[in-house]
C-alpha positions in Angstrom: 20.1 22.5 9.4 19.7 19.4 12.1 20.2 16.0 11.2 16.4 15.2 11.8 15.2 18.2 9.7 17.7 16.9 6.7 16.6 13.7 7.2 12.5 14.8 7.0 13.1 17.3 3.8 14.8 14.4 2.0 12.4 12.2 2.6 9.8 14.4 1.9 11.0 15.7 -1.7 11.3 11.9 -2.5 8.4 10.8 -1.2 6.8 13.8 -3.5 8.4 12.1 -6.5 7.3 8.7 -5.5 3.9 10.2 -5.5 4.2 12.1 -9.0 5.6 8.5 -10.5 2.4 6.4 -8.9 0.2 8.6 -11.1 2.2 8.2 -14.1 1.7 5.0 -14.3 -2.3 4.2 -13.4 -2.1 0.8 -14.6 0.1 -0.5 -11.9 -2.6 1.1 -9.2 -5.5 -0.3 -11.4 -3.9 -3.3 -11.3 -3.5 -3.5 -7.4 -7.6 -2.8 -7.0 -8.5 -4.4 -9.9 -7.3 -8.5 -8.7 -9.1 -8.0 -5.5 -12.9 -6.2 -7.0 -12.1 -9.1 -9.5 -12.1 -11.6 -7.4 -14.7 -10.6 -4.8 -16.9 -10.1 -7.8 -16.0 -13.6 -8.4 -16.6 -15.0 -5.3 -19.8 -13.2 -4.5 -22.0 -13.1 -7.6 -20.4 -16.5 -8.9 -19.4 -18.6 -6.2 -21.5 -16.7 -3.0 -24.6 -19.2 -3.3 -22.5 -22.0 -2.4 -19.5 -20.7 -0.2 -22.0 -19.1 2.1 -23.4 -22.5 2.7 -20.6 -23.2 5.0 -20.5 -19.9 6.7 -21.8 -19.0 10.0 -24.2 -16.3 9.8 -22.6 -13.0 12.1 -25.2 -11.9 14.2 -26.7 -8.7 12.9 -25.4 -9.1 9.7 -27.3 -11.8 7.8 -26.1 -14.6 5.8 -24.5 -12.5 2.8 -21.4 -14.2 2.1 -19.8 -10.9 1.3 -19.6 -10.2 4.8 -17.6 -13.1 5.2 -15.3 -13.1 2.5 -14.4 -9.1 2.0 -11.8 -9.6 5.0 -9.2 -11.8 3.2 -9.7 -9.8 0.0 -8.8 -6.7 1.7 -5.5 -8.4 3.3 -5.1 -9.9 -0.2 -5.0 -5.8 -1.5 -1.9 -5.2 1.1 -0.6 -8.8 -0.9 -1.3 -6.9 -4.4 0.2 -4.0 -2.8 3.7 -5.3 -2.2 3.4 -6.6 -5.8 3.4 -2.9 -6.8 5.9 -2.0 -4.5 8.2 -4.4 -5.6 8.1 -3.7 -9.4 8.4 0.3 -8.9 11.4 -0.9 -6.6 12.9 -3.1 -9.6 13.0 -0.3 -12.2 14.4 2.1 -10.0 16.9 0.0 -9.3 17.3 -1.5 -12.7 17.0 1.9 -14.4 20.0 3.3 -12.2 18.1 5.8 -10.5 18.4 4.6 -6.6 22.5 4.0 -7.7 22.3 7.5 -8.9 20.4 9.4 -5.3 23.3 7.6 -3.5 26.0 9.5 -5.4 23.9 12.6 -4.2 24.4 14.5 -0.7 21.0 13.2 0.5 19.9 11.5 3.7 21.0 7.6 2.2 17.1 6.5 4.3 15.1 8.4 3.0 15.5 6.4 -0.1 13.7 3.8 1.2 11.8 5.3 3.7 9.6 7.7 0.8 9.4 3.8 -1.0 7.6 2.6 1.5 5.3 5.8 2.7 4.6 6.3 -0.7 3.3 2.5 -1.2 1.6 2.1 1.9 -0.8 5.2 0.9 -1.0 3.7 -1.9 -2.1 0.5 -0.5 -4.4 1.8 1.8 -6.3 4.1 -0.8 -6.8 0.4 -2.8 -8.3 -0.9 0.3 -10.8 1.9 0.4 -12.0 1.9 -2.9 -12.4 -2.4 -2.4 -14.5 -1.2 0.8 -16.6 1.3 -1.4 -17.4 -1.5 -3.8 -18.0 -3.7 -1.6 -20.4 -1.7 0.0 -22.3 -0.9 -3.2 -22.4 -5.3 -3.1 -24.4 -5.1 -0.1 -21.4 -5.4 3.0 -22.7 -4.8 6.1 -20.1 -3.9 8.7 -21.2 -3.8 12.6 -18.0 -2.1 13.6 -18.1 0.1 16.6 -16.1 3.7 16.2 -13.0 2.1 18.3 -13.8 -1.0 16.5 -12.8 1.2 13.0 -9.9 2.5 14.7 -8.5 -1.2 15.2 -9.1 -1.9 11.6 -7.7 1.1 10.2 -4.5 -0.2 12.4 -4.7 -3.5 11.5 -4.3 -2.9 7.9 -1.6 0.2 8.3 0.5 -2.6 10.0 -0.4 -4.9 7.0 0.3 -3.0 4.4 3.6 -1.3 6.7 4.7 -5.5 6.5 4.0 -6.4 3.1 5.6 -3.0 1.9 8.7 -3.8 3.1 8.6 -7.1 2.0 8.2 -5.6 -1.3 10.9 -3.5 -1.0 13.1 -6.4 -0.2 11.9 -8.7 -3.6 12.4 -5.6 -5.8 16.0 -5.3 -4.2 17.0 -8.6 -4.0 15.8 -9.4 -7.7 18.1 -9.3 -11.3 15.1 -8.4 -13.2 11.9 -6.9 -13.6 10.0 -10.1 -14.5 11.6 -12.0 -11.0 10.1 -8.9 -9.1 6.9 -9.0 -10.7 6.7 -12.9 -9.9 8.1 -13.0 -6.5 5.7 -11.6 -4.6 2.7 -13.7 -6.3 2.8 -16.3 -4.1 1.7 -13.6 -1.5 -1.6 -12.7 -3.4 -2.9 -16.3 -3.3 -2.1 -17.6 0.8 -5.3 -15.7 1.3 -7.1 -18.5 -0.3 -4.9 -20.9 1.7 -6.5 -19.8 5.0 -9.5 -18.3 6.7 -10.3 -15.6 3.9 -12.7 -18.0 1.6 -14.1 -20.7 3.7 -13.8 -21.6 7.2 -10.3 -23.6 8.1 -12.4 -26.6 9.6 -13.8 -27.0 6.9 -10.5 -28.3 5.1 -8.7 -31.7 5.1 -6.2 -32.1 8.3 -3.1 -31.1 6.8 -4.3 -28.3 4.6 -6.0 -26.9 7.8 -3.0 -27.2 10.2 -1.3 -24.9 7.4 -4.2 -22.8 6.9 -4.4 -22.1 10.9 -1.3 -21.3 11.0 0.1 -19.5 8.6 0.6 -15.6 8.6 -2.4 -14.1 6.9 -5.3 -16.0 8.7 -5.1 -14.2 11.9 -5.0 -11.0 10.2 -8.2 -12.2 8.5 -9.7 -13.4 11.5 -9.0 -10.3 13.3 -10.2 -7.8 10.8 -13.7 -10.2 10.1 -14.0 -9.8 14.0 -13.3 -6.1 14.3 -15.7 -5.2 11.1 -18.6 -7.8 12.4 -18.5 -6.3 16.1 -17.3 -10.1 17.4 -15.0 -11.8 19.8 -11.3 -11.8 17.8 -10.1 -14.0 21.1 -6.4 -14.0 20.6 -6.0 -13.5 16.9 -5.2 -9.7 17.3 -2.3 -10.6 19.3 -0.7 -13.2 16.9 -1.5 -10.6 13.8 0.4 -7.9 15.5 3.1 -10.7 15.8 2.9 -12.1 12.3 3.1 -7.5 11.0 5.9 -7.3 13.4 8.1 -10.3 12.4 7.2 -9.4 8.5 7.7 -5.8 8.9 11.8 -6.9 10.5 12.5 -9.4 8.1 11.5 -7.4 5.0 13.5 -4.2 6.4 16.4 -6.5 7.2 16.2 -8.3 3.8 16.1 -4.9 2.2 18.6 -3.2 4.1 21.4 -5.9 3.3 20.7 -6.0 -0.7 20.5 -1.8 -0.5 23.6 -1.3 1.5 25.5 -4.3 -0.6 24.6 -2.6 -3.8 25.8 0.4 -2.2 29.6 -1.1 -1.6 29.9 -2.0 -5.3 
């Protein structure tokens, strides 16, 4: 057998059992759909009269404020993802089982690598059943066919960023309460950017941090490429803002999982 093909089975038969353990425990992938239908309920039904005050209406889609706010939601999901990602991580690793596949003649990767296919499936299946709801709210997306294909990119690379990040917390922390609470901050910078109101709508210094931070972009580009409007040069910096994620979290990860592995 080739390297590459002992590489794929192993990751595959992991991957499998990745799969088979998302399904045993529901409550983690309720929980992962659940925050964000909870809050675009929220924001919509409860908050939508006056938010959308301050929105610009997107040509050919109305005034609905869902239409405005369902972007930083979804990226919110891929937040609530890594959440996920990081627990399962935690008790695999506090349970023993990761110490005990590296005592086995397996492709020492593909650990990780099924961790993170199996959670970025399982982050982009959320985001399509928060897309089907909000649908049933009343979204109304103008995306072209090519315009889809950019989203469905946008939010692979998302979730592919915030996965490993994930990966990394559940790693990195001593226990499964510091896993669970690390990556919370994650689920709220949303808020703290374009996802709820504009950023010029904000004080000076909370909008200089709102502009800039990672998750705005993202939002900006996946409102544009859903609304059928200009992103200008927010795809760029979101590709930037996946890419620098996506290296920090597999370098963060790959130094606690190969220190564990020396003791």
């Amino acid at each position: 057998m080739s390297t590459v093909t002992y590489a794929v089975a192993d990751s595959v038969t992991l991957l499998r059992r990745n799969l088979k353990n998302q399904l045993r425990y529901p409550t983690t992938v309720i929980s992962i759909i659940g925050i964000p239908v909870l809050f675009l309920l929220l924001f919509v039904y409860v908050f939508g009269n006056v938010l959308g005050e301050g929105v610009t209406p997107v040509p050919g889609a109305g005034t609905d404020y869902i239409n405005y706010v369902l972007p930083g939601l979804i990226i919110m999901t891929a937040a609530t993802g890594s959440l996920g990602t990081a627990v399962s991580t935690s008790v695999d690793m506090t349970e023993g089982i990761i110490a005990r596949f590296k005592t086995m003649a397996i492709f020492r990767p593909s650990i990780l690598i099924a961790r993170v296919i199996s959670s970025v499936l399982q982050t982009l299946a959320s985001m399509a059943v928060v897309f089907a709801v909000a649908l049933l709210m009343g979204f109304n997306p103008q995306a072209s066919a090519t315009g889809w294909l950019g989203v469905l990119a946008l939010l692979t690379a998302a979730a592919f960023a915030l996965t490993w990040l994930g990966v990394a917390f559940g790693l990195a922390a001593k226990t499964l309460d510091a896993a669970s609470n690390a990556p919370f901050p994650l689920i709220l910078l949303p808020f703290v950017g374009s996802g709820i109101v504009p950023t010029d709508t904000m004080p000076t210094g909370l909008r200089y941090f709102a502009e800039y931070q990672p998750f705005t972009p993202m939002i900006e580009t996946l409102r544009g490429l859903l609304m059928n409007t200009d992103i200008g040069n927010s795809g760029y910096i979101a590709a930037a803002w996946c890419t620098a994620i996506s290296l920090l979290g597999y370098t963060w990860a790959m130094k606690h999982f190969n220190k564990d592995r020396t003791h």
